[in-house]
DRENPA-3360 file (N, C-alpha, C; in nm, 2 decimals, always signed):
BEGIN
1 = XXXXXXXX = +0.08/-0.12/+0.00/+0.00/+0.00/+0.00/+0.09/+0.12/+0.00 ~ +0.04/+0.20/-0.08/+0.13/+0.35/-0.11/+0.06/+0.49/-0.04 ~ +0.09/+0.54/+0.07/-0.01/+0.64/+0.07/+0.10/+0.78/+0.05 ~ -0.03/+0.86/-0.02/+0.01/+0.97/-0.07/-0.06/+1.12/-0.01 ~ +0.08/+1.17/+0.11/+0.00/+1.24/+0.17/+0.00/+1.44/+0.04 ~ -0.08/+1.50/+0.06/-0.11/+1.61/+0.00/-0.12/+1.75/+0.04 ~ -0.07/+1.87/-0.01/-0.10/+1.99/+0.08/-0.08/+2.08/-0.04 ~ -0.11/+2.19/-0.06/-0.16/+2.31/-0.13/-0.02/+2.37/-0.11;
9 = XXXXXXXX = +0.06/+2.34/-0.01/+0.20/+2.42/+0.04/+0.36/+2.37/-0.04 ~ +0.29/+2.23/-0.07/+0.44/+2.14/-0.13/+0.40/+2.05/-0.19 ~ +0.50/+1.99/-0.19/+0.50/+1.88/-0.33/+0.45/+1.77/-0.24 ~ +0.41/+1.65/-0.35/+0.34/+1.55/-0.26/+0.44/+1.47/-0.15 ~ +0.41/+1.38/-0.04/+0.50/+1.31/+0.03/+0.44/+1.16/+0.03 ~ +0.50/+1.05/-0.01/+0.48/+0.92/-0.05/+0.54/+0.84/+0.07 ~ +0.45/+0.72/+0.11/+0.54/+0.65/+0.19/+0.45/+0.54/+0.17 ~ +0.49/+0.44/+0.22/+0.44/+0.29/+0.19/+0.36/+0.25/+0.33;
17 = XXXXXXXX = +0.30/+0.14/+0.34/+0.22/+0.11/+0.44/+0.24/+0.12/+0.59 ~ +0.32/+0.00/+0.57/+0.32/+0.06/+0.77/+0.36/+0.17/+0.80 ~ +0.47/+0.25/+0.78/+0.55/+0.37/+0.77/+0.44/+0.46/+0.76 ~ +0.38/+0.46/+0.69/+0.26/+0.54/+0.65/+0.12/+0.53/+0.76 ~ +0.12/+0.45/+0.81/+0.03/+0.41/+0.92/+0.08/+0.44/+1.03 ~ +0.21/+0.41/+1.06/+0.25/+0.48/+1.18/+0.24/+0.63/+1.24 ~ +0.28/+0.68/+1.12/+0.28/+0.82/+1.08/+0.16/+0.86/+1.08 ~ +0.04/+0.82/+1.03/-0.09/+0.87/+1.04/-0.15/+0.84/+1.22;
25 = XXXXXXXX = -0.10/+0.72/+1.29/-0.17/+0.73/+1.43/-0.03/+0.83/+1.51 ~ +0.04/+0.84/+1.45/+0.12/+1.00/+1.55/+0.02/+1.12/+1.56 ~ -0.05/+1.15/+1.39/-0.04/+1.26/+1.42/-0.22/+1.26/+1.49 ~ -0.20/+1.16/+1.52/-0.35/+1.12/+1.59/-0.50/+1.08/+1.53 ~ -0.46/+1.08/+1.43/-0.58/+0.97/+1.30/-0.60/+0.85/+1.30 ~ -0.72/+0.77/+1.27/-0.70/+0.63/+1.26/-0.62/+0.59/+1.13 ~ -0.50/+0.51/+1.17/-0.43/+0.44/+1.09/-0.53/+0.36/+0.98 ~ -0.62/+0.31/+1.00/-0.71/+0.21/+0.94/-0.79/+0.30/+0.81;
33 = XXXXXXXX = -0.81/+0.45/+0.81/-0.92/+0.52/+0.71/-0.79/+0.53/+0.61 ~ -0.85/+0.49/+0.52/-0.77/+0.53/+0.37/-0.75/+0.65/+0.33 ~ -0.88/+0.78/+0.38/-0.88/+0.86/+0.35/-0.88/+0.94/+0.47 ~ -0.79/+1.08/+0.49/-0.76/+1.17/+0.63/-0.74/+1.25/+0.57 ~ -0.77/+1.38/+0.67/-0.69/+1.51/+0.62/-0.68/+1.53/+0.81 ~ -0.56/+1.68/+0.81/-0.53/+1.74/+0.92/-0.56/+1.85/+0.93 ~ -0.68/+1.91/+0.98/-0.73/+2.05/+0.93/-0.64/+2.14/+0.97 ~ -0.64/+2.29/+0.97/-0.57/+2.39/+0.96/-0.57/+2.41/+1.12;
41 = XXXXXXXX = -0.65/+2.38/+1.16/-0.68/+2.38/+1.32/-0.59/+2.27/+1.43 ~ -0.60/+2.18/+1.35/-0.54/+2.05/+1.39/-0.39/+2.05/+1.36 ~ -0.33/+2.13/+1.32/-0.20/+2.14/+1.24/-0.04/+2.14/+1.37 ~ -0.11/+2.25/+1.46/+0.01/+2.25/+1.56/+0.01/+2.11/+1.61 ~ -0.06/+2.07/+1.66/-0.08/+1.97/+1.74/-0.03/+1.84/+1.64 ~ -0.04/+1.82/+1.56/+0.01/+1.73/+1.48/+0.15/+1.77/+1.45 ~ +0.21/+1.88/+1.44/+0.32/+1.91/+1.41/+0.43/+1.89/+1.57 ~ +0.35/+1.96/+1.66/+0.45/+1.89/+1.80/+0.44/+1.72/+1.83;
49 = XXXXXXXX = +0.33/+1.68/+1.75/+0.32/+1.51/+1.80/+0.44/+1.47/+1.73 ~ +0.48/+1.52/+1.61/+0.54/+1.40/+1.50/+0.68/+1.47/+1.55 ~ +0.71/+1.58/+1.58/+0.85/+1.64/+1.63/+0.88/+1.56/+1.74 ~ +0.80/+1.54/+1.83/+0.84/+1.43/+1.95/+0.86/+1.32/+1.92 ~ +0.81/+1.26/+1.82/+0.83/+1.12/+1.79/+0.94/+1.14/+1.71 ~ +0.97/+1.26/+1.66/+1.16/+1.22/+1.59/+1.25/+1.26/+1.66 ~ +1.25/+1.37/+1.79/+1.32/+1.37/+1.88/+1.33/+1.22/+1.91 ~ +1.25/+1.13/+1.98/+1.24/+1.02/+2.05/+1.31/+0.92/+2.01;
57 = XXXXXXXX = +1.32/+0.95/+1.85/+1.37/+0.83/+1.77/+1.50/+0.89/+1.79 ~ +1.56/+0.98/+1.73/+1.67/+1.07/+1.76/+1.76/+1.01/+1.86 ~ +1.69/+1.05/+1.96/+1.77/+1.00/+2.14/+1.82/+0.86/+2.10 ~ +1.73/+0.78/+2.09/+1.74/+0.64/+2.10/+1.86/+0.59/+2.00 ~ +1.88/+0.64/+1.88/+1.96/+0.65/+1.84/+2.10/+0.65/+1.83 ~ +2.14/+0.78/+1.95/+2.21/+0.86/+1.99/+2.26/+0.74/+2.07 ~ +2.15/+0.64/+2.17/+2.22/+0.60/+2.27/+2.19/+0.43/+2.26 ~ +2.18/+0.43/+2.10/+2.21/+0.25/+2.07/+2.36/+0.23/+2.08;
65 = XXXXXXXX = +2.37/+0.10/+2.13/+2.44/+0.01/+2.16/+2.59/+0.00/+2.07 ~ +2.73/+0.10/+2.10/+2.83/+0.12/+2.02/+2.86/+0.01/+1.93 ~ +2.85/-0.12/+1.99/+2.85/-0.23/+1.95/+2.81/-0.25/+1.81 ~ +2.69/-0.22/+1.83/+2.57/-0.19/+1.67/+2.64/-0.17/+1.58 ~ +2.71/-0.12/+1.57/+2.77/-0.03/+1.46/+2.87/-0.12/+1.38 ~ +2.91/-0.20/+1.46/+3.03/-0.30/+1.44/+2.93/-0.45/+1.37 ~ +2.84/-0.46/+1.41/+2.78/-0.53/+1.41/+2.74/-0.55/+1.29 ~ +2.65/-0.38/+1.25/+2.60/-0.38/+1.13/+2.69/-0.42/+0.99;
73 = XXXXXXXX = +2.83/-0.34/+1.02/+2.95/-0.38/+0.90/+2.92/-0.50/+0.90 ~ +2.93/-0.59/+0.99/+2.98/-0.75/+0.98/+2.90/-0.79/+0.88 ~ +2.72/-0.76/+0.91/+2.63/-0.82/+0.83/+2.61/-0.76/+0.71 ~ +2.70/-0.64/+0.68/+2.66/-0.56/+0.52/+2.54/-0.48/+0.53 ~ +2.52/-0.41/+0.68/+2.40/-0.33/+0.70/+2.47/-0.16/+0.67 ~ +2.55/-0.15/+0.60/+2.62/+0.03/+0.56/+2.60/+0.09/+0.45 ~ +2.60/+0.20/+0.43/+2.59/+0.27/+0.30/+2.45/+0.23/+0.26 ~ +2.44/+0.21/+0.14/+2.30/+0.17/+0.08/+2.20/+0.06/+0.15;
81 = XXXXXXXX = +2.27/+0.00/+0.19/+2.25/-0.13/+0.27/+2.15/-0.10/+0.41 ~ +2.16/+0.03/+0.45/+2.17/+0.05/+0.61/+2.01/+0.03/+0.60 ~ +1.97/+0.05/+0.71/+1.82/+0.06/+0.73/+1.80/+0.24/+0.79 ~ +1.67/+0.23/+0.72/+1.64/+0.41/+0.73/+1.56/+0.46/+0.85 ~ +1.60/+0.54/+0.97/+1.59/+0.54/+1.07/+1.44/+0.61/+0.99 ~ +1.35/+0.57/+1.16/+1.22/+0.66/+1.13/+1.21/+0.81/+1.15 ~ +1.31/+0.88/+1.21/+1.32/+1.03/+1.23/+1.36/+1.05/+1.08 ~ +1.49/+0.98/+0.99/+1.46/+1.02/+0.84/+1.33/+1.02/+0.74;
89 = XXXXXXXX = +1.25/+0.87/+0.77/+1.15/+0.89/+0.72/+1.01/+0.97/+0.74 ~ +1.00/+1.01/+0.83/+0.94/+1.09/+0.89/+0.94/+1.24/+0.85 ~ +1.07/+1.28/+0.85/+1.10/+1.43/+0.85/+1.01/+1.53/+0.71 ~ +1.02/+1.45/+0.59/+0.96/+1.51/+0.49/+0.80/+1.54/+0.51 ~ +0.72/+1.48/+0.67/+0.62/+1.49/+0.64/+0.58/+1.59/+0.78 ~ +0.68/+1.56/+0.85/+0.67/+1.72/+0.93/+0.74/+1.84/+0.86 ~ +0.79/+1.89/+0.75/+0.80/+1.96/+0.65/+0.66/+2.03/+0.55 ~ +0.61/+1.89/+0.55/+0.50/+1.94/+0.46/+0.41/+1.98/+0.59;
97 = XXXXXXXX = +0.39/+1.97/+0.65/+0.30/+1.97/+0.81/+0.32/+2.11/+0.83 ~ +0.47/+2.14/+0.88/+0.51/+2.31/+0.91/+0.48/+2.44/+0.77 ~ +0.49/+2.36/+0.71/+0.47/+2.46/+0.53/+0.31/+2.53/+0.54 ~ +0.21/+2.36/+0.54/+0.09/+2.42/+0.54/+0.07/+2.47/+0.66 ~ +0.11/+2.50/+0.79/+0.06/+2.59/+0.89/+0.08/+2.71/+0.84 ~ +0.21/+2.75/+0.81/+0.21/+2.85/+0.78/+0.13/+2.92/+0.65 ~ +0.12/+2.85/+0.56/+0.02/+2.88/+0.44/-0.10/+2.87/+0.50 ~ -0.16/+2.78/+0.62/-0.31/+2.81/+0.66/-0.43/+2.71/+0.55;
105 = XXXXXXX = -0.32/+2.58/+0.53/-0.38/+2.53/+0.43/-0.42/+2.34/+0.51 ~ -0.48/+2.26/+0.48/-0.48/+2.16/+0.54/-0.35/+2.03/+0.45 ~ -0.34/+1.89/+0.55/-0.28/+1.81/+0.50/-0.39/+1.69/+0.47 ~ -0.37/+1.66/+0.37/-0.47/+1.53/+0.28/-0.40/+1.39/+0.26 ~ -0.45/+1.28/+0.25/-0.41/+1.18/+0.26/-0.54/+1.09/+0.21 ~ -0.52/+0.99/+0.07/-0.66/+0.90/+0.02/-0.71/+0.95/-0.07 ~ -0.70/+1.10/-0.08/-0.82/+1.16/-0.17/-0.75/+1.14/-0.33;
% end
């Protein structure tokens, strides 16, 4: 499943299923409706939810296991290989989130 979230402020932001469902019960939506929007009202509040949740990932990051690192080489998890943290994946959609507050425009998703 591909969801394609939308705003009047930027370009589209694409992300795939669960990634995409995670991301929709942060900013406090049912993960399950195919179709969402985040009204213009609803905007801050969705914008500090999803900032906490990349701070959060952030930290956790910061204070995985040095080990890891060594680890990942062994298995061929570097460069292209690596896995994409969810504060990366994330970030383009609190972008489009901060854009349309300030435009005063809403975020769409399904339509």
């Amino acid at each position: 499943m591909l969801v394609t979230f939308k705003s009047a402020s930027s370009g589209d932001v694409l992300m795939f299923g669960d990634t995409a469902r995670e991301l929709i019960r942060i900013l406090g939506k049912d993960p399950d409706d195919s179709k969402g929007i985040v009204t213009v009202e609803q905007l801050p509040e969705a914008i500090a939810r999803l900032g906490a949740a990349i701070e959060e990932d952030r930290k956790r990051q910061a204070a995985r296991d040095p080990d890891q690192d060594e680890i990942d080489k062994e298995e061929g998890r570097v460069g292209m290989n690596a896995p994409v943290s969810f504060s990366a994946r994330a970030w383009p959609l609190l972008d489009m989130l901060e854009l349309a507050h300030k435009d005063g425009v809403p975020v769409v998703w399904g339509v």
